[in-house]
N, C-alpha and C positions, 0 to 999 in steps of 0.2 A: 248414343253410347258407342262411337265408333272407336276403335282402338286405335294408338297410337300408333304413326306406322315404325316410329324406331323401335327397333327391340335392344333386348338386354344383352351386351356384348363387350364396350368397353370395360377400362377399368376402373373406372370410375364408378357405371353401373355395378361392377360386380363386389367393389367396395360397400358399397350401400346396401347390396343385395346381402351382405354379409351382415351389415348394421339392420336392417330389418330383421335376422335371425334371431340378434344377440338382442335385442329391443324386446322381441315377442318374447323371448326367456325370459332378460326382469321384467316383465313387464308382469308375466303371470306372477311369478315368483312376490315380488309387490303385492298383486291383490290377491294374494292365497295368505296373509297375514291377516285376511280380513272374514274371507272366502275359504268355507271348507269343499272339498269337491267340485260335481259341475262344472267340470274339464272343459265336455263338447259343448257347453252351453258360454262359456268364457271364449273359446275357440270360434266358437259362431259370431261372436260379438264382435271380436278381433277383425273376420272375416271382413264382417262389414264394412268394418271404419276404416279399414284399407282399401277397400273398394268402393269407398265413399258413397255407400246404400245405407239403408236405416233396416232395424230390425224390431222384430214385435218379438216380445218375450211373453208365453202362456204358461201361467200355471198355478196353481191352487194359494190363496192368501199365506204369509208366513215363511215362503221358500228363501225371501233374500232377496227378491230380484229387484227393488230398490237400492238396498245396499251396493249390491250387486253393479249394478250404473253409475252410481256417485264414485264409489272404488274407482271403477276405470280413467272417471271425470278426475279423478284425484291425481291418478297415475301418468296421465298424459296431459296433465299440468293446460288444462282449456275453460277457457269460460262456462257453465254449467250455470243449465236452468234447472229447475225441477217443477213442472206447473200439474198442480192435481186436477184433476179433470170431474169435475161436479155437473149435476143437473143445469145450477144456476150458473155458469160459463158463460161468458157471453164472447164471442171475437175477438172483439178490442181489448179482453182480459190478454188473450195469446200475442195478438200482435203488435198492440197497442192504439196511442186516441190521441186527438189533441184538445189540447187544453190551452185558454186562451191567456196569451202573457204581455205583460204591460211595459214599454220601455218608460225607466223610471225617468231618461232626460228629456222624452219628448211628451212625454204621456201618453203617446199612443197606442193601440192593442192590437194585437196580433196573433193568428194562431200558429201554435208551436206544435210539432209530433213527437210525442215521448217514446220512446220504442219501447214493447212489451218485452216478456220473458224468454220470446224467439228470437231474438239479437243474440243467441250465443253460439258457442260452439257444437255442444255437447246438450239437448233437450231430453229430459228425463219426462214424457207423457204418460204420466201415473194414471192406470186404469182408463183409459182412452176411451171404451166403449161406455163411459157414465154421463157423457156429453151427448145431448141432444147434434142431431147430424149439423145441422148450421153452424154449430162450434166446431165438430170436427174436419170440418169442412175448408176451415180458416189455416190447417192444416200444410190442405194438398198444395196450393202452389206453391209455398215454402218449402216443402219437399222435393217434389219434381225443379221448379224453376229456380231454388235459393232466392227466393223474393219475394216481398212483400207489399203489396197496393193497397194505400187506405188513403182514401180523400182523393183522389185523384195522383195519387205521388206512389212510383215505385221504390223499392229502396231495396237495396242489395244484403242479402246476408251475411255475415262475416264467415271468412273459411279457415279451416275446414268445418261442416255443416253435415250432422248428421242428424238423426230423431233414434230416439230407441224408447219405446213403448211397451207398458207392461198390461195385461189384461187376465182379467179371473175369468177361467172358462167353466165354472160351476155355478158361480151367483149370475144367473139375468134379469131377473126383479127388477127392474128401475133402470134397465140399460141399455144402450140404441146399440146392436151388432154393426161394425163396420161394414159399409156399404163393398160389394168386391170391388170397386175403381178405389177405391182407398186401401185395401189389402194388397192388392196389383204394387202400391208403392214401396211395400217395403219389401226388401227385398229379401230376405231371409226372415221365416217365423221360427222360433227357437223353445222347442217344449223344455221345462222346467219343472223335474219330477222331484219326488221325496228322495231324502238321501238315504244314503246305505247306515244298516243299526252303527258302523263301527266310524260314520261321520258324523251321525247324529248325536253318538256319546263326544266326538270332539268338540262337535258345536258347542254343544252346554256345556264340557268344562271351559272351552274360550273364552266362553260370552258371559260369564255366570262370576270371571276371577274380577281382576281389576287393572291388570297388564294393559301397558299401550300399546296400541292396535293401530298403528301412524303407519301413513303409506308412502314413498317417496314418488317425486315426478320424474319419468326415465325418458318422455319425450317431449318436446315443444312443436306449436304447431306449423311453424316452418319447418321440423322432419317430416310432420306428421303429413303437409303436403306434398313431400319430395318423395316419401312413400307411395302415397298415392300413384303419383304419377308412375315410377317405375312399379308398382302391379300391373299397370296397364301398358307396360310397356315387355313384359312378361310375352312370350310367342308359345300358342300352341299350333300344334297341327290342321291340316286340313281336315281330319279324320276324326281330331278331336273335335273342331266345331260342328262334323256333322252327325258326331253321337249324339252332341249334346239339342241339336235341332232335332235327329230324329226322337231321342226321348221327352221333351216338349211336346212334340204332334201325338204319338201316342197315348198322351192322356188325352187328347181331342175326340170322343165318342163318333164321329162323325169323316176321320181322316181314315184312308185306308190302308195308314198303319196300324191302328187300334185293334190290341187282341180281344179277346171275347168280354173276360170279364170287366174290362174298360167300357167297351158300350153297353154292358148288363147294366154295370154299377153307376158309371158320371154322366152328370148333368151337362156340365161344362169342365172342359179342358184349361189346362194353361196356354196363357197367349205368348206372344213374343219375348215377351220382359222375362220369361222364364228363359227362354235361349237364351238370353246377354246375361242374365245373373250365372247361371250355372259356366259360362265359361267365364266371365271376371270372377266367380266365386274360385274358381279351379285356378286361376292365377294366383288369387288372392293365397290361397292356400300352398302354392309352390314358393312362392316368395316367402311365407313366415315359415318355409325347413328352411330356406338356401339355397330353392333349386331354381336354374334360371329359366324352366321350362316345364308346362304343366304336363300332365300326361291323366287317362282314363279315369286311375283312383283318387284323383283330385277331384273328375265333376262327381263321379260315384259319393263323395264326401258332403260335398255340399246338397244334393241332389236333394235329401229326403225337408232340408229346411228350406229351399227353392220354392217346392212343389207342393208341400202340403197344405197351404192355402188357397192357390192358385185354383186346385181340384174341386170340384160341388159333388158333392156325390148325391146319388138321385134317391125316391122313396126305396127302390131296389132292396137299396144298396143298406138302409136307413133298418127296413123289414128284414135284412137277411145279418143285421147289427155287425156292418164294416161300415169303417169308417176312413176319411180323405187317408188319412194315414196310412191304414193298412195299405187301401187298393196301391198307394202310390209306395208304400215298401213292396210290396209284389211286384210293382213293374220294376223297380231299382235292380230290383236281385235277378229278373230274367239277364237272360244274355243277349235278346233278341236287339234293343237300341245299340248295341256294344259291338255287334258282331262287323 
C-alpha cells in the first residue's frame, strides 16, 4: 500500500479534486432519496471506495444496511452482486465452478469456468458471519489480491473491486465470527445504530407512501478509478504519518507507548494495516471536502472505524464491561498520539 509519489498539484489534479467534491455531494444527495440519516455511516462507506478498501457494516437487523449498498451500487452506476451468506455456501457459490461444455462441430467436451457472483464491481456479503469459515475464507484472496484461483487458473477481478459486508452483532446462534486475519481486511468497520425518533417518523411516512424512490448514476467506473488514484495521490505530512503510527502502536499492550488502561484492558493491538488505513483514510477524506492535503482531523475521523476491530479486548476488560470501542474512543480523545 505504498503511495503514489506524485502528489496533487497540477491542474488537472486540482480539477478532479474539485470533481471528487462535487460527485460526494450528488452522490449523497442521490442516496438520501432512499436513505434517511446515517451521515457518518454513508461517509465511511464513501471513504472506502475511494480508497479502494472494503468495509463491514454492524448492526442490529432492520437498520437499512442492505438497502444502504445496493443505493450506492446504484449511484456509481457498477456491476453489483448481492451473495447472502448461508450455513449451506459452499466456495464455488462465491467464486464460481466449471462446468463441462460440448463443442456442437466437433463433439468434443471441455471444461469451461463460469465465474461466480465475485466478478463484480461492487459485492454486497450479506451477514458474512453465517458462513462456515471455508466459505468465508474464499473471500480473502479476492480482497487482498483481486483474484481469484479455481482449478488451477487465476483470474483477475474487474476494477474497481471492493466488498462491503453487513453482519448482526446480536444474533450468534448458528454463526462462525470472523477469524481477525479476515477482519484485518477490511478496512474500516462502520457501527449502524437506530435512528433518531424525528428520522424514524420520516422513514415510515417514506416508505409506507407510494412515490418513486429512483436513484440516478453520478459516477462510472473509469472516474471511479481516477478517483482512486488521485486520493492516493493526496500528500500528508511527515508528522501526520507519524501520529498516525504512533496511534496504531498504542493500542499494542506490549509497546512502550501503551498507556495504562491499554495494557489493563487489550489482548492484542492493531497491526500495520491500521497505519496505512488511517492515513489513506485521512486522504480519502480531504479529497471528498476539496482539500488537497490531509491534516490531523482527518485520521482523528477515520480513526475510531480503523481501530475498532483491529483491538481484542481482554477478560479485563470484558469483567470491568468496556468494550474494543470504548478503550479505542479513549485513546482517540487523549492528546498523547497527536502531540
Amino acid at each position: 500500500m505504498t503511495a503514489d509519489p506524485i502528489q496533487v498539484g497540477g491542474d488537472r489534479d486540482l480539477e478532479l479534486l474539485e470533481r471528487l467534491a462535487s460527485a460526494k455531494e450528488r452522490l449523497l444527495t442521490e442516496v438520501r432519496n432512499r436513505i434517511v440519516g446515517q451521515q457518518d455511516v454513508l461517509e465511511g462507506v464513501l471513504t472506502a471506495v475511494l480508497s479502494g478498501g472494503h468495509a463491514l457494516l454492524v448492526g442490529v437487523p432492520g437498520l437499512g444496511k442492505t438497502l444502504m449498498i445496493s443505493t450506492i451500487a446504484d449511484a456509481l452506476h457498477l456491476r453489483f452482486s448481492r451473495i447472502q451468506f448461508t450455513p449451506d455456501l459452499m466456495p464455488s457459490d462465491i467464486t464460481g465452478t466449471e462446468i463441462i461444455e460440448e463443442d456442437h462441430t466437433t463433439g468434443k467436451r471441455r471444461f469451461k469456468f463460469v465465474h461466480g457472483p465475485i466478478f463484480a464491481n461492487i459485492i454486497l456479503a450479506d451477514e458474512v458471519n453465517r458462513t462456515p469459515p471455508k466459505t468465508q475464507a474464499a473471500l480473502l484472496q479476492a480482497m487482498q489480491e483481486h483474484e481469484v484461483t479455481a482449478a488451477g487458473e487465476t483470474y483477475k477481478l474487474p476494477g474497481p473491486f471492493f466488498v462491503l459486508a453487513t453482519q448482526n452483532p446480536i444474533e450468534q446462534e448458528g454463526t462462525y465470527p470472523l477469524p481477525e486475519a479476515q477482519l484485518d481486511r477490511f478496512m474500516l468497520e462502520l457501527a449502524v445504530r437506530y435512528p433518531t425518533r424525528d428520522e424514524e417518523e420520516q422513514i415510515v411516512e417514506e416508505t409506507t407512501g407510494d412515490a418513486d424512490r429512483s436513484v440516478a448514476a453520478v459516477l462510472e467506473a473509469g472516474d471511479l478509478l481516477d478517483m482512486q488514484r488521485l486520493v492516493r495521490r493526496v500528500p500528508v505530512s511527515k508528522s501526520i504519518v507519524r501520529a498516525a503510527v504512533t496511534l496504531a502502536r498504542m493500542t499494542r499492550p506490549a509497546d512502550e507507548l501503551a498507556p495504562a488502561f491499554i495494557t489493563e484492558y487489550v489482548a492484542w493491538g492493531a497491526g500495520p494495516r491500521a497505519s496505512q488505513f488511517l492515513v489513506l483514510g485521512a486522504k480519502a477524506r480531504a479529497a471528498m471536502d476539496g482539500r488537497p492535503m490531509a491534516d490531523l482531523d482527518d485520521v482523528r475521523d477515520v480513526a475510531p472505524s480503523v481501530l475498532r476491530h483491529r483491538v481484542v479486548a481482554n477478560f479485563a476488560a470484558e469483567a470491568a464491561r468496556r468494550k474494543a470501542d470504548d478503550i479505542c474512543a479513549e485513546l482517540i480523545e487523549s492528546k498523547q498520539w497527536s502531540e
